[in-house]
N, C-alpha and C positions, 0 to 999 in steps of 0.2 A: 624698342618699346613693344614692339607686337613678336610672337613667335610664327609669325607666318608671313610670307611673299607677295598672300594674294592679298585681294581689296576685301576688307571687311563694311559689309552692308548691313544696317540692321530698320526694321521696319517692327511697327504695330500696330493691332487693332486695338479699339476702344469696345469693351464686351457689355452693350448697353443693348444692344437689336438682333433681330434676325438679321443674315446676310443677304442681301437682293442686289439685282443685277447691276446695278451701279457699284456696289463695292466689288465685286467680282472684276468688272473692267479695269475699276481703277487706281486696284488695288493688289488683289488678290492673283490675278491672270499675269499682271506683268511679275509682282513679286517670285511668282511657281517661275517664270521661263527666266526670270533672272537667277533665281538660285540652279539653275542646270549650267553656268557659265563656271566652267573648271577654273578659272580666274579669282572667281569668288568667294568668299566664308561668307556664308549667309545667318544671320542670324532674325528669328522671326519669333513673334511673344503675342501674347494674349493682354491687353492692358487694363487688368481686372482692378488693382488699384486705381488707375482715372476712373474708371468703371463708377467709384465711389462716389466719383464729384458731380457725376451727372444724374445718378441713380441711388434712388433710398429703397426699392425692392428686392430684397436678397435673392428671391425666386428667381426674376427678371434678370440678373448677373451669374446667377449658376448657368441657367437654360440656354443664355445667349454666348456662356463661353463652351459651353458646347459644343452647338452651333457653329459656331466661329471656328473650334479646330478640327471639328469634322469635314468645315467646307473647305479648309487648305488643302486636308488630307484628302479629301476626292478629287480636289483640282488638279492634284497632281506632286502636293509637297514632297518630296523624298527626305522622310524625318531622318534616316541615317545620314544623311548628306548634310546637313543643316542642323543650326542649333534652334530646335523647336523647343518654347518653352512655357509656362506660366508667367507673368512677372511675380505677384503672389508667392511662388517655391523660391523665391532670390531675396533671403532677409538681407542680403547685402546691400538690397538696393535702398531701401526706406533708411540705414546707417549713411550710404553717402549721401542722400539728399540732404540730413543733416551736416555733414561736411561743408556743402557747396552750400545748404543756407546760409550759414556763417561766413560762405567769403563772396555774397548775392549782395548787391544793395539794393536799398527797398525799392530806390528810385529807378531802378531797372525795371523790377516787377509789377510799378506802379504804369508802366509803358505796354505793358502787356495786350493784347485786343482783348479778348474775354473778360478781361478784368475793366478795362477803360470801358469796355462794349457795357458790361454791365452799370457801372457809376454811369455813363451817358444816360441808362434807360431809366433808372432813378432820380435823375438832378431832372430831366424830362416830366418826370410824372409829381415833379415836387417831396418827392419821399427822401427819405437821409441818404447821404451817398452812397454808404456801404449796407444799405438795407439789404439782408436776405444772403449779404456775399461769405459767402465764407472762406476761412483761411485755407481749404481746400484748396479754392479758385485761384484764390492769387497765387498761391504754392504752385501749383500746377506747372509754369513750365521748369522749378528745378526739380521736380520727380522727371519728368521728360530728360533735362540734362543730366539725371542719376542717369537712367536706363542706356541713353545712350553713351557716357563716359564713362559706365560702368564697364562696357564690352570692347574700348578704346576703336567706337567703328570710324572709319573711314570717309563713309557716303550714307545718307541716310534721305530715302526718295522721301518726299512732303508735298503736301499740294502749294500752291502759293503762298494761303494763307496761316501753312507753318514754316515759312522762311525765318520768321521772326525769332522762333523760340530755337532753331536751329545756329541763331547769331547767338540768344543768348547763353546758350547749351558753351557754345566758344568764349563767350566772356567768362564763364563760371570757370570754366578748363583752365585760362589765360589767368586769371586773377588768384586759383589754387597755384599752379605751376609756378609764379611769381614768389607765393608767400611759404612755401614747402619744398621749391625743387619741382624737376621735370616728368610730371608721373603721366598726366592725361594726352590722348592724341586730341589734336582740334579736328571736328567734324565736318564737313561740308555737306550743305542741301543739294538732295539729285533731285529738280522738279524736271519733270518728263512732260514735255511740251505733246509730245502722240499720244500721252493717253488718253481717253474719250471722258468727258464728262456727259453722263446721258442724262436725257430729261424724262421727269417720270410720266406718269400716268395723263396727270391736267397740262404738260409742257414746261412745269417749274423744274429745276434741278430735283433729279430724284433723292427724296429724303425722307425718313422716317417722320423727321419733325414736322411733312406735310402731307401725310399718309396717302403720299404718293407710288409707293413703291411696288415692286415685282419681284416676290423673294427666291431666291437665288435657288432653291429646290423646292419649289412648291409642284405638289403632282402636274402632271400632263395639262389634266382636264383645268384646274386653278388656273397655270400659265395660261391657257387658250381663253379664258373665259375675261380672266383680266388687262389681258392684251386689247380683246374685240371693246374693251372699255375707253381706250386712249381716246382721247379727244383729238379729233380732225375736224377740219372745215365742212360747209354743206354742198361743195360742189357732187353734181348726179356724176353715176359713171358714163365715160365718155365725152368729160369734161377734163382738161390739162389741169394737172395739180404740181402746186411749186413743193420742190424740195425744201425749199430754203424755209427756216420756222416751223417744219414737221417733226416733229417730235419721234412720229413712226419713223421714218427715214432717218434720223440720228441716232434710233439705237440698231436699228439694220445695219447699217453702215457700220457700229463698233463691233460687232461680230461676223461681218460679208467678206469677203474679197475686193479688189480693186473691179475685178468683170461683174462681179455680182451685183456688187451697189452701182455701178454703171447700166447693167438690165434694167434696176429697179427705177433708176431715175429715169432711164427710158419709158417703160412700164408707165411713169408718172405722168409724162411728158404725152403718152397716148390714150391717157384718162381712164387706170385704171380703178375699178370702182374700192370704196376702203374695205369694204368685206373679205374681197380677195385680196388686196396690201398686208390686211392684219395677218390674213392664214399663211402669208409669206412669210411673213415678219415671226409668225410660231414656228412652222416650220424652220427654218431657220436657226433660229436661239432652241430648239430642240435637238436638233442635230447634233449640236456640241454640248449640251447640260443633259443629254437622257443619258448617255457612257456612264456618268459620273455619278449621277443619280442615286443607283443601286448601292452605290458603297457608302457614299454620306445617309442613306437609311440603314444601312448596316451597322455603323457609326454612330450613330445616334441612338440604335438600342443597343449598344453596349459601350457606353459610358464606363463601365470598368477598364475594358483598353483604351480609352483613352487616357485617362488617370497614369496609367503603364505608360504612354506614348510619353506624356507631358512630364509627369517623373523623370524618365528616363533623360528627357532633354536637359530638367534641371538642374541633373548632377552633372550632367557635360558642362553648364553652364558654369555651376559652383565651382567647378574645378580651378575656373579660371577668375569667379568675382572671389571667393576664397579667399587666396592669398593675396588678391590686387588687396581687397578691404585690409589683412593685415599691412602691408607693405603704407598703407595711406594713414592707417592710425599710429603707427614710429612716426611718420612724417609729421605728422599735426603733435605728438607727444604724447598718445596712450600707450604706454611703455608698461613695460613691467617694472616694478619697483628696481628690485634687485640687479636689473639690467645697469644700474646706475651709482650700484652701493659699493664700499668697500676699494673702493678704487678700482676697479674695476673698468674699465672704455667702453662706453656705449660704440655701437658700432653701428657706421652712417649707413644709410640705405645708401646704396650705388645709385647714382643718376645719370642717364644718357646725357652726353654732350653732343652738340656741333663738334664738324669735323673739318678741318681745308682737307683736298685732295687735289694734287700738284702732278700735273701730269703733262704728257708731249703730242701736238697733233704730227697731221699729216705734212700737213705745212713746215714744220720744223721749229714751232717756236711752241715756248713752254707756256703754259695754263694752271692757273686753278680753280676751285669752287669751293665755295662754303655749303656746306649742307648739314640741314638740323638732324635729331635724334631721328626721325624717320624718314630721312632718303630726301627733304628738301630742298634743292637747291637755292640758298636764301641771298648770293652773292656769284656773280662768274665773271673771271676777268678778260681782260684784251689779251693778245700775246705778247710773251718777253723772248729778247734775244738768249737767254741764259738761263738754267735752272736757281742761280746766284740769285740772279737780279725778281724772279718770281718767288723765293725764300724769303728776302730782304720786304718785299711787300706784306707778308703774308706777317712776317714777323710785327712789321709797323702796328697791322692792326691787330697782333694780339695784344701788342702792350698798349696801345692808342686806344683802341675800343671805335667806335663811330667818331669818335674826335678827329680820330686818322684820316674819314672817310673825305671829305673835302679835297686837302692835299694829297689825293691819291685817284681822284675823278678820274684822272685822263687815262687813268689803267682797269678802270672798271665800269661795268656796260651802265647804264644810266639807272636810278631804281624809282618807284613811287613810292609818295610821302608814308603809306602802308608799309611800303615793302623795306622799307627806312626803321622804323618803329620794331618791326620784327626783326630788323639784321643785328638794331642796338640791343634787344632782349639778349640774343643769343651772343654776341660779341662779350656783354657783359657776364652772361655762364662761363665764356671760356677764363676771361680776363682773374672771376672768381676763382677759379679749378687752378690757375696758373698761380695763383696768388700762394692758397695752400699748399700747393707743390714745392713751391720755394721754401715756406714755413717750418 
C-alpha cells in the first residue's frame, strides 16, 4: 500500500492566528525534531480549508498562513526533506471528502465534540439546536479524514482532544475499504504525553480565544515587555515562592534544561523577586527564538518565496494524491464510458491482500503469521512438529474463514474480541481472492 519503509507522519495547522509560544512547543518544535528522524516521511500542511470553518476574514487567513509557514521554516523545517504543503494546492482532497461523506454515517458525525459542544451551547441558551452551526462544522472531521487518508499516513500526533476524529478518520477508511476493496492505511493517534501545554499570560491555557498569548516572533522588546505582564502572586522578594501553579515557571520549564529548571526552582525556593524571575524567563525563551528570528522576518517580507516553497511541496504532494484520486474513483465506478463498451473487460484495480508467512524457528518447529496489506501481523501461531501439519492449518482457514477459528484455538496464540473482528475482515479478502481464483 505505501511505496516507502518508513512511518509516514502527517500533522497540521489551522491558519486562523498568529503563531505564539504555545503552538511552537506543542506543536511546531516537536513536529521540526521529528521530521529529522531518517525513519520518517514527514508530511506537514497549512489547514487553510478548516481555516474556513472558524474564520469569515479573508485577510485574517492569508496573513496567518503566512505566518504559519514562515514559523516552520525558521524553526527549522527542512522543506527538501518533508512534504510541505498548502492543503488548498490538494484539489484531491475536497473530491475524497466527498467519497468518505458517502460512506460517513450521520450518526457518527452527530458524536463529534464541536459539533455536540455546539448543540449543548444552544439547547443551554434555549435557541434551536443547530442555530448558527453550519455544515462546515459537522463536516469538519471528514475533511480531517480526507487529509489524512489522502497521504495513507501511519501516525498522526493530536492533542487529546483530537483522538476522537483520529477513530473516526479509521471508520471512514474501514467502511470505504469494506464497500470498494483495500485502498486506505488505518491511521493511529501519536498523543505525546512530554509535550508541554503552557499557560499564557493570566495562567489559563495559552490561547488566542483568551488573548492570552506571547506570539512566537514578536521583537525583543514585545517578548520582554509581555512577559514582565504574567500574572504572579504578591509575595515581596525574599519571600519562598511555590512552583507549583506558576505559570512563569511552566513555561521556563518547557524551554530550560533539567539543571536549569532545577536552579530556577531553587531561585524560587530562596525568594527570588518576579522582576528578576521574569528577566530569566526572557532571557531564556530568547536565547533559542532570536537565531530564528531573522529569517522568519525574512520570510515574511517575501511572500513570493514562499508561494515557490508551498508549490513546490504541492506538486511532490499531487504526485502521489493524483493517482491515489484516480485509482478510488474506478473503485467507487467513475470510469470512463468506453472502458466498459464493446465487450471490452473492464480491468480490476489490483488490491493488496493479507498474506500467511510459514516459516522455521530456532527451536525446530514450524510457524506462521497472517499479516495484512501493510506488514500487520493480524494472526501468529504456536509451533508444529512439521511444515505438513502448519500448511494443513493455514489451509483450514483459508477455506473456513473465522469459522475455523474455534477449532483451531489450541494452535493459535489467544486474540481480542477487536483483534477477532479485523482477522475475520481479512480472512474474508482472502476467502474472496480464493474464490475468483478458482472461477
Amino acid at each position: 500500500m505505501t511505496t516507502s519503509n518508513r512511518t509516514r507522519v502527517l500533522t497540521g495547522i489551522t491558519t486562523t492566528g498568529t503563531p505564539h509560544l504555545g503552538n511552537y512547543v506543542g506543536a511546531i518544535r516537536p513536529t521540526v525534531q521529528a521530521s529529522r528522524n531518517a525513519n520518517t516521511d514527514g508530511f506537514y500542511f497549512l489547514a487553510d480549508y478548516h481555516a474556513l470553518i472558524k474564520c469569515d476574514d479573508p485577510a485574517r487567513i492569508q496573513r496567518s498562513t503566512l505566518e504559519i509557514a514562515a514559523s516552520w521554516i525558521a524553526s527549522g523545517l527542512d522543506t527538501d526533506k518533508v512534504t510541505f504543503y498548502r492543503q488548498s494546492d490538494i484539489p484531491e482532497i475536497p473530491e475524497l471528502t466527498w467519497f468518505l461523506t458517502c460512506v460517513t454515517g450521520k450518526g457518527v458525525l452527530n458524536r463529534a465534540h464541536a459539533y455536540k459542544a455546539a448543540v449543548d451551547k444552544n439547547n443551554a441558551a434555549g435557541h434551536d439546536t443547530d442555530a448558527d452551526v453550519t455544515a462546515g462544522l459537522f463536516m469538519y472531521p471528514v475533511l480531517m479524514g480526507a487529509d489524512i487518508l489522502m497521504f495513507k499516513a501511519h501516525k498522526v500526533p493530536v492533542g487529546r482532544d483530537q483522538i476522537q476524529h483520529i477513530e473516526m478518520a479509521r471508520d471512514m477508511a474501514s467502511s470505504f475499504n469494506h464497500l470498494y476493496g483495500e485502498h486506505f492505511v488505518l491511521p493511529e493517534a501519536v498523543v505525546e504525553e512530554s509535550v508541554a501545554l503552557l499557560p499564557g499570560l493570566d495562567g489559563r491555557k495559552m490561547s488566542k480565544s483568551y488573548d492570552n498569548t506571547i506570539p512566537l516572533f514578536a521583537p525583543a522588546a514585545q517578548m520582554r515587555k509581555q512577559i514582565a505582564s504574567i500574572v504572579t502572586d504578591s509575595k515581596a522578594p525574599g519571600q519562598a515562592k511555590s512552583t507549583e501553579g506558576s505559570a512563569l515557571f511552566q513555561i521556563y520549564q518547557a524551554f530550560a534544561s533539567a539543571e536549569e529548571t532545577a536552579a530556577l526552582a531553587q531561585a524560587f525556593a530562596d525568594g527570588i523577586a518576579w522582576g528578576d524571575a521574569k528577566q530569566v524567563l526572557f532571557e531564556r525563551i530568547d536565547r533559542e527564538i532570536a537565531p530564528m528570528r531573522d529569517q522568519y522576518q525574512e520570510l515574511i517580507h517575501n511572500p513570493a518565496k514562499l508561494d515557490q516553497i508551498l508549490l513546490a511541496g504541492a506538486d511532490k504532494a499531487r504526485q502521489m494524491a493524483t493517482p491515489f484520486i484516480q485509482e478510488l474513483r474506478h473503485a467507487v465506478g467513475l470510469r470512463a464510458l468506453a472502458s466498459g463498451s464493446r465487450g471490452a473487460a473492464v480491468k480490476e484495480v489490483k488490491v493488496a491482500l493479507p498474506s500467511f508467512k510459514q516459516y522455521r524457528e530456532k527451536d525446530g518447529l514450524f510457524y506462521f503469521k497472517l499479516v495484512d496489506a501493510q506488514g500487520q501481523v493480524l494472526l501468529q501461531s504456536h509451533g508444529f512438529a512439521s511444515p505438513k501439519d502448519a500448511g494443513q492449518t493455514i489451509g483450514r482457514l483459508q477455506s473456513e474463514g473465522i469459522d475455523g477459528l474455534p477449532a483451531l484455538s489450541a494452535w493459535l496464540e489467544p486474540l481480542s474480541p477487536q483483534a477477532q473482528s479485523l482477522l475475520a475482515e481479512n480472512l474474508a479478502l482472502l476467502q474472496t481472492a480464493n474464490e475468483k481464483t478458482k472461477k
